[in-house]
C-alpha positions as CSV (number, residue, x, y, z in Angstrom):
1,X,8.5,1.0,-4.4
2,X,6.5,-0.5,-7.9
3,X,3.6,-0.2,-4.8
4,X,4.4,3.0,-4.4
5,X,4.6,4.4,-7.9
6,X,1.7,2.1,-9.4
7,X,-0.5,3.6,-6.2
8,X,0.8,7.4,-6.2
9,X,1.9,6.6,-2.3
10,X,5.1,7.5,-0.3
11,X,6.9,5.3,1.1
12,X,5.8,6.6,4.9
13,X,2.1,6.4,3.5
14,X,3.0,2.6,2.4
15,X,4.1,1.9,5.8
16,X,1.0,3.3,7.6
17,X,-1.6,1.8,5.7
18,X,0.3,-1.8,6.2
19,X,0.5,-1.1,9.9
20,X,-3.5,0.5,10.1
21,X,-4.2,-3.3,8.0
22,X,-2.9,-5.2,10.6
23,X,-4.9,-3.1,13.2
24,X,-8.0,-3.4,12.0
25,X,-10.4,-0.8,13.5
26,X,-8.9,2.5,15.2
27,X,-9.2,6.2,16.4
28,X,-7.3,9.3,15.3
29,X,-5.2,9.5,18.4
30,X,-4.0,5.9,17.2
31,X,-3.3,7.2,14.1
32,X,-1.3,10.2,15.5
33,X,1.3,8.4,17.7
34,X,2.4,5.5,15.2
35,X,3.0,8.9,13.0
36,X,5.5,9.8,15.2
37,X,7.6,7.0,13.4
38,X,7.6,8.7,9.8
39,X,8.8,12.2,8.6
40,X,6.3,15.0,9.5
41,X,3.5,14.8,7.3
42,X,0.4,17.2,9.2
43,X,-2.1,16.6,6.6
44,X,-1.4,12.4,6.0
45,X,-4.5,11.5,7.6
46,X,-6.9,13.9,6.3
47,X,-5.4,13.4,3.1
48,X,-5.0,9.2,2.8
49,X,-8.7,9.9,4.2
50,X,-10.2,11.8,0.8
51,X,-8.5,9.5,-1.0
52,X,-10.3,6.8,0.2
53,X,-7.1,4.9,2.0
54,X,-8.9,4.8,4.9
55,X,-12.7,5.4,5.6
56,X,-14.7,6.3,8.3
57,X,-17.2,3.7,9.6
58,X,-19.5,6.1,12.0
59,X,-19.5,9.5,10.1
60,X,-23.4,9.4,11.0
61,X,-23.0,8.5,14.3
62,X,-23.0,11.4,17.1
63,X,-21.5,10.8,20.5
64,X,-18.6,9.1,22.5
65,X,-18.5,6.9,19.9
66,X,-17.8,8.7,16.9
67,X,-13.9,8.8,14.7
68,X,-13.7,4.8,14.1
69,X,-11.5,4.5,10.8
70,X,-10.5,0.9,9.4
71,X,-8.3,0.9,5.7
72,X,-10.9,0.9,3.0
73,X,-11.4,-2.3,0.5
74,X,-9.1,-0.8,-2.0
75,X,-6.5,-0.6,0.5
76,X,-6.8,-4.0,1.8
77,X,-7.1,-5.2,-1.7
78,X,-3.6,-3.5,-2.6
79,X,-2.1,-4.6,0.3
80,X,-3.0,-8.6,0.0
81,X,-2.1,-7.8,-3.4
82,X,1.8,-7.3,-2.0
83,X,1.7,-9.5,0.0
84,X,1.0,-11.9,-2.4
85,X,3.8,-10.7,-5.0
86,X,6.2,-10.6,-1.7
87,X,5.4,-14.4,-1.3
88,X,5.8,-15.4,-4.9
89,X,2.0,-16.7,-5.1
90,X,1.3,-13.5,-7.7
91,X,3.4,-12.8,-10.5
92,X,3.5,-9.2,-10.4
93,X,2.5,-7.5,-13.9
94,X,4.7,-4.9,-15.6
95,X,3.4,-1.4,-15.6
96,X,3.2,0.0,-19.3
97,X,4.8,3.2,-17.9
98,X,7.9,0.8,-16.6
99,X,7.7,-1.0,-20.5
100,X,9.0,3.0,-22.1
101,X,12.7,3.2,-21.2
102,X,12.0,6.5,-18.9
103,X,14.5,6.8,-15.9
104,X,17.3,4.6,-15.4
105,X,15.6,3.1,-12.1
106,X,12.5,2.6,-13.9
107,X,14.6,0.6,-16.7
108,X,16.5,-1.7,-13.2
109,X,13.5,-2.4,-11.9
110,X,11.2,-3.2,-14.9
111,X,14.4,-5.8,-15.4
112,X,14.7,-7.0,-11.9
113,X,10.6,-7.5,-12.0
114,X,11.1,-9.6,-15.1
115,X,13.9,-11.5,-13.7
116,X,11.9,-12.5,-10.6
117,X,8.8,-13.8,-12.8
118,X,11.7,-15.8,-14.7
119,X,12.4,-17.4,-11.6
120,X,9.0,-17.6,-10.2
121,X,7.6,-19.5,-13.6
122,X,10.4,-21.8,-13.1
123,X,10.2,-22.7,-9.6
124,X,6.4,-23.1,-10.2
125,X,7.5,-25.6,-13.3
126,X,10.1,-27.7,-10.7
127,X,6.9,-28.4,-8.6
């Protein structure tokens, strides 16, 4: 959810764009019936679209071959950026809007993140 909040995502947009990652290229239609999955969202492609989630790779292009969409470098960057906090090879930073004692989740997970770089410096020491 840090993902989430850091990114201004939902969840269900989290999901997509680390399903469209793996993907690689793909059409509209492909986008449509993977949707199917996540709560009914009409305008979630149009939308992760002018936010520049995903990007079109043949707006110029006229024809049978036009509506290719791959995730955008942003996206992809974000994503290997999880992955790499997920698999303890980045220590993931604190957000300064976790560091003020906001909500009560906020103040769990700013201390669960903290814990977890505790652990990940030490492991990293033991090696």
């Amino acid at each position: 959810m840090y993902t989430c909040e850091k990114h201004g995502l939902s969840y269900p947009d989290l999901e997509m764009l680390l399903f469209l990652f793996d993907e690689g290229r793909f059409r509209r239609n492909h986008f449509r019936k993977f949707e199917k999955v996540f709560s009914w969202d009409k305008n979630r492609f149009d939308r992760l679209l002018t936010e520049g989630w995903i990007v079109n790779l043949n707006k110029n292009i006229r024809g049978p071959v036009k509506g290719l969409y791959e995730v955008s470098p942003n996206t992809k960057r974000m994503i290997r950026n999880l992955y790499g906090v997920l698999s303890g090879e980045i220590i993931q930073e604190i957000d300064p809007a976790l560091r003020t004692n906001n909500s009560y989740m906020k103040r769990r997970r700013r201390k669960q993140i903290e814990l977890m770089n505790q652990e990940r410096q030490q492991r990293r020491g033991q090696v």
